[in-house]
C-alpha positions in Angstrom: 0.0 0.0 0.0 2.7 2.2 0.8 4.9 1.6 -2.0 1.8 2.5 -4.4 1.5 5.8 -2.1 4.4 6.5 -2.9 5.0 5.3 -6.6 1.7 7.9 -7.3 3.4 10.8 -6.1 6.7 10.3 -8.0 4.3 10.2 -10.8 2.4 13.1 -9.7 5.5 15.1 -9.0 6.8 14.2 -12.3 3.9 15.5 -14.3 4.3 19.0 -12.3 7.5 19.1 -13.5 6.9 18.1 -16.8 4.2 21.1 -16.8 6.9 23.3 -15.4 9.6 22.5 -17.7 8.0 24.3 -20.9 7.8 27.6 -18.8 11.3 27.5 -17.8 12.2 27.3 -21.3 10.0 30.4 -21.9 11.0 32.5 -19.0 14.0 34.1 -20.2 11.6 35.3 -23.3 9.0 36.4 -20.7 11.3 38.1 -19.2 12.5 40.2 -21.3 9.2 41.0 -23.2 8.2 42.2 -20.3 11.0 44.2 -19.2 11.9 45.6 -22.8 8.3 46.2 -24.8 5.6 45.1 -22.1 5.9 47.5 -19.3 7.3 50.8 -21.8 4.1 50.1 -24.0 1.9 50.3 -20.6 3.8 52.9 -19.3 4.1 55.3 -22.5 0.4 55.1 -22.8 0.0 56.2 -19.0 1.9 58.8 -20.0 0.1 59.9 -22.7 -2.5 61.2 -20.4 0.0 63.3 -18.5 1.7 66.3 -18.4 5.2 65.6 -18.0 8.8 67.0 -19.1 11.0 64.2 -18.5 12.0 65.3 -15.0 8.9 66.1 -12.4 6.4 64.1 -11.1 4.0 63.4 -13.8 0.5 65.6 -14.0 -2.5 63.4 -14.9 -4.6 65.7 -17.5 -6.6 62.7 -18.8 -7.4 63.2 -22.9 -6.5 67.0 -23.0 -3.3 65.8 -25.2 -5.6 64.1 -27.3 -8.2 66.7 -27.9 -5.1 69.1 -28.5 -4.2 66.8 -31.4 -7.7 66.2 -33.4 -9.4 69.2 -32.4 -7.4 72.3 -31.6 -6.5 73.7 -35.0 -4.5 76.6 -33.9 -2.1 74.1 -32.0 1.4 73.4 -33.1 0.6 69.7 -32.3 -2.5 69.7 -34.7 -0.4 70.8 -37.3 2.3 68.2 -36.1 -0.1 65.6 -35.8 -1.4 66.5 -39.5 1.7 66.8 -41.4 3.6 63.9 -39.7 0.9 61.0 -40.2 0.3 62.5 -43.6 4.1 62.2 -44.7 4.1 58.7 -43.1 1.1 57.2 -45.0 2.6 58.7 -48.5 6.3 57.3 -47.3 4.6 53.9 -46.6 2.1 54.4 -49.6 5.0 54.4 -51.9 7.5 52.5 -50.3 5.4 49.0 -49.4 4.3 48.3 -53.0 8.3 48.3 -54.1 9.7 46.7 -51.1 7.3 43.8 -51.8 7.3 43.7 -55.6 11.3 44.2 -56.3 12.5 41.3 -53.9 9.7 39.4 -55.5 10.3 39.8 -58.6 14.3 39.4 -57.8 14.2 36.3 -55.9 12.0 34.7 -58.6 14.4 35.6 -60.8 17.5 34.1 -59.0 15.6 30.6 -58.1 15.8 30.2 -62.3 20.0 30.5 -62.1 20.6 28.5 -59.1 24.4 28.2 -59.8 24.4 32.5 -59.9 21.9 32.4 -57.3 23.9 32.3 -54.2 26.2 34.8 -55.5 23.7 37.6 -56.3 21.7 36.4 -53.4 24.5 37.4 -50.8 25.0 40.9 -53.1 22.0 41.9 -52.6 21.7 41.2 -49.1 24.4 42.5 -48.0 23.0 46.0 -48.1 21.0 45.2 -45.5 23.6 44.5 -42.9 24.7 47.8 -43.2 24.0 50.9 -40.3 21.5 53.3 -41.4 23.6 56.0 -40.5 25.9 54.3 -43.8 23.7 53.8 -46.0 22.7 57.5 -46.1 26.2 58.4 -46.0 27.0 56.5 -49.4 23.7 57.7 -51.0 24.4 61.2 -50.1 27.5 60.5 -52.2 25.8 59.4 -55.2 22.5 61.5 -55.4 25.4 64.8 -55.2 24.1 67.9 -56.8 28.0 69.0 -57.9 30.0 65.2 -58.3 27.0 62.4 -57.6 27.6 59.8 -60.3 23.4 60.0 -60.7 24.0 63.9 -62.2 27.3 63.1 -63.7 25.7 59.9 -66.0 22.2 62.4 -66.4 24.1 65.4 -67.4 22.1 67.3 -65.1 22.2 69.7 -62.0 18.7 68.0 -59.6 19.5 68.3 -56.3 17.8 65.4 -55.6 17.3 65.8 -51.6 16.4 69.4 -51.7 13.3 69.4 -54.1 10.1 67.5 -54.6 9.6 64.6 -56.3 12.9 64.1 -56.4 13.5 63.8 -52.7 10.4 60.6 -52.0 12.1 59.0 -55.3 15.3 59.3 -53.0 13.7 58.2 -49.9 12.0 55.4 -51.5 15.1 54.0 -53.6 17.9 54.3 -50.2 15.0 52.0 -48.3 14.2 49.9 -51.1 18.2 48.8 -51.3 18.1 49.0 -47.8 15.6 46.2 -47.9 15.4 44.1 -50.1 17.6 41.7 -48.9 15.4 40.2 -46.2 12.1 39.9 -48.3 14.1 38.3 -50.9 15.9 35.6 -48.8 12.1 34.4 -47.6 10.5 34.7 -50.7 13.3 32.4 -52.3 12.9 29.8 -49.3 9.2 29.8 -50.6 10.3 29.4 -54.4 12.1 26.2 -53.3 9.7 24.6 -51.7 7.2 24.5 -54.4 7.0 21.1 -56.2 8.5 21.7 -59.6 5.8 19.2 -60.5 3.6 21.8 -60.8 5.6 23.2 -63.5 6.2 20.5 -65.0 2.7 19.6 -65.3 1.9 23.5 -66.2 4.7 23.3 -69.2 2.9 20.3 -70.8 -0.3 22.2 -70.6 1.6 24.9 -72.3 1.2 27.4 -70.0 3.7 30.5 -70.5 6.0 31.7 -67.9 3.6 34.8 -66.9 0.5 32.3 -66.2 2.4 29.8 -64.3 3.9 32.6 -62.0 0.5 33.7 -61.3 -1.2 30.7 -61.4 1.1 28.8 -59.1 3.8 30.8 -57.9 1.7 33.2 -56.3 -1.0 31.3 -54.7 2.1 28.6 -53.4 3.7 31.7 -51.1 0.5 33.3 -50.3 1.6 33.1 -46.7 4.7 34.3 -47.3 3.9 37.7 -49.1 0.7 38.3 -46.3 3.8 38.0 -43.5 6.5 40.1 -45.7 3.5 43.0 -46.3 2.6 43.2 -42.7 5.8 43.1 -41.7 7.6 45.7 -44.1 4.4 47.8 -43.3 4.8 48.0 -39.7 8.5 48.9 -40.2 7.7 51.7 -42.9 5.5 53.4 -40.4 8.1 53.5 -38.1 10.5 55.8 -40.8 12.9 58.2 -39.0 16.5 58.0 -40.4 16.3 58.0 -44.0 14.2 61.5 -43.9 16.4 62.8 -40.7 19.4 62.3 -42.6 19.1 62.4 -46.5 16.5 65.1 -46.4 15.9 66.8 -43.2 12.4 66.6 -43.2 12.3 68.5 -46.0 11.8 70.5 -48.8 8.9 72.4 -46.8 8.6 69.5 -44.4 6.9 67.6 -47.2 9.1 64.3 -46.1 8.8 65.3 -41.8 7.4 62.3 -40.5 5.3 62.0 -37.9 8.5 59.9 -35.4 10.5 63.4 -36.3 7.8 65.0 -34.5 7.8 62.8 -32.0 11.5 62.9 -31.1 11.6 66.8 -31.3 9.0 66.7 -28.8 10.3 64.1 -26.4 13.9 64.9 -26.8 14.6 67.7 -28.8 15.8 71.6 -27.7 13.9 73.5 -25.4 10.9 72.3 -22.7 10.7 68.4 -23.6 6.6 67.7 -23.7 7.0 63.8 -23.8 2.6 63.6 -22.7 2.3 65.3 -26.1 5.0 62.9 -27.5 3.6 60.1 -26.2 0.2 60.8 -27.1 1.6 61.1 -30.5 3.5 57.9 -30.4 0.2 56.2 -29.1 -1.6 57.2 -32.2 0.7 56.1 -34.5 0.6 52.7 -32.8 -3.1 52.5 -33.8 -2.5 53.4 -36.8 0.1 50.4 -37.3 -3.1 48.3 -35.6 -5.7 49.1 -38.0 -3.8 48.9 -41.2 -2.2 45.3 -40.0 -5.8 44.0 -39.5 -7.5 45.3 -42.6 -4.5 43.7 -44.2 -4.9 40.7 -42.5 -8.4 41.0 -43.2 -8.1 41.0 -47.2 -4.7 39.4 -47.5 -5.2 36.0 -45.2 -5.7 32.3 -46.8 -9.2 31.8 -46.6 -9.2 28.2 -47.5 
């Protein structure tokens, strides 16, 4: 009797730590989600209902901040607000449909040449293992009013940072080679693991090289493009270097994005206002929400 006791409570102790053992592999994770996203997320949207300048205790104002932003037109902040999440939408507007459609197109490409495929794979990736702070620097360089190679091969004088449309075609070609590595390497780990059956049955058919991409190649890495589209879109909302550094914000502040704003009123010169900031920041994170479900929404496999 005792020995059964006893044999059902090694059991019993052994399934607790069998339950525990999954957690303890997840704990450093939880840890630092918590630490590192969790508890600034909470905390930056407390403080969007605040008053605060960095330093003293913050003042609880509840949606004043808020109401500033949508409703008080004569405020610097409405105008911020305005300006910043328009120049965001056009930077993501633009820059989404090419950061999805050149890597695309590039790694469908290279899955044709295997042999030249690796090579040309690691060329273009390699961009993106550079510093942003780099990549500016060498495209600075080449988009030159005076000595740029772009000018010197165009015979022409565009100061190609300074005026519009010139400075989104620069904004949106430095991130697209910034890029494209990363949606390339997934979309050509989707190319490979489609059956070349398919094709095989497709070229019998007599199918041409445009119908079978869209027929099968498409529909075969469905998943794949709904993950690379949420994904590059969430990271094209968040846009600060390129426009701090190859443009300024500007001509006009026609490429200021709405993070500029946010950092010049968080951090920048004079009285910091990091409530407004924050409140700022918090909008922008809906903003990211919405247009990740409706994309989600139209995007998913429905099958």
């Amino acid at each position: 009797m005792m020995a059964s006791i006893e044999k059902g409570q090694e059991q019993a102790k052994t399934t607790k730590n069998r339950k525990m053992l999954p957690w303890l592999f997840l704990a450093p994770h939880l840890i630092i989600f918590t630490i590192f996203f969790l508890v600034p997320v909470v905390f930056g949207i407390y403080i969007s209902f605040t008053d605060w300048d960095l330093f003293g205790s913050p003042t609880f104002i509840g949606l004043d901040n808020y109401k500033e932003l949508f409703f008080n037109a004569d405020s610097t902040f409405y105008e911020q607000l305005r300006i910043g999440l328009k120049n965001t939408f056009l930077f993501v507007l633009f820059s989404v449909p090419a950061c999805i459609v050149v890597p695309l197109l590039l790694a469908a490409a290279l899955n044709t040449k295997p042999k030249l495929g690796k090579l040309f794979q690691s060329i273009f990736y390699m961009p993106s293992l550079f510093a942003i702070s780099a990549v500016v620097i060498i495209w600075t360089l080449i988009f030159n009013v005076n000595y740029g190679p772009i000018n010197v091969l165009l015979n022409s004088d565009t100061p190609w940072t300074s005026v519009q449309p010139y400075a989104w075609i620069t904004l949106i070609v430095v991130t697209v080679w910034w890029t494209i590595g990363g949606n390339m390497i997934i979309y050509q780990a989707a190319l490979n693991g489609i059956s070349k059956d398919f094709y095989e049955a497709a070229d019998i058919d007599g199918a041409t090289s445009i119908q079978k991409f869209f027929k099968i190649t498409l529909p075969a890495i469905k998943g794949q493009i709904l993950y690379t589209v949420v994904m590059t879109t969430i990271a094209q909302f968040n846009i600060y270097g390129q426009p701090l550094m190859l443009t300024g914000g500007g001509p006009n502040n026609s490429t200021r994005v709405l993070l500029m704003y946010i950092q010049q009123n968080a951090f920048g010169s004079g009285q910091s206002i990091a409530g407004m900031a924050s409140a700022m920041a918090v909008i922008l994170g809906l903003c990211i929400m919405v247009v990740s479900a409706i994309q989600f929404k139209l995007l998913r496999n429905k099958d």
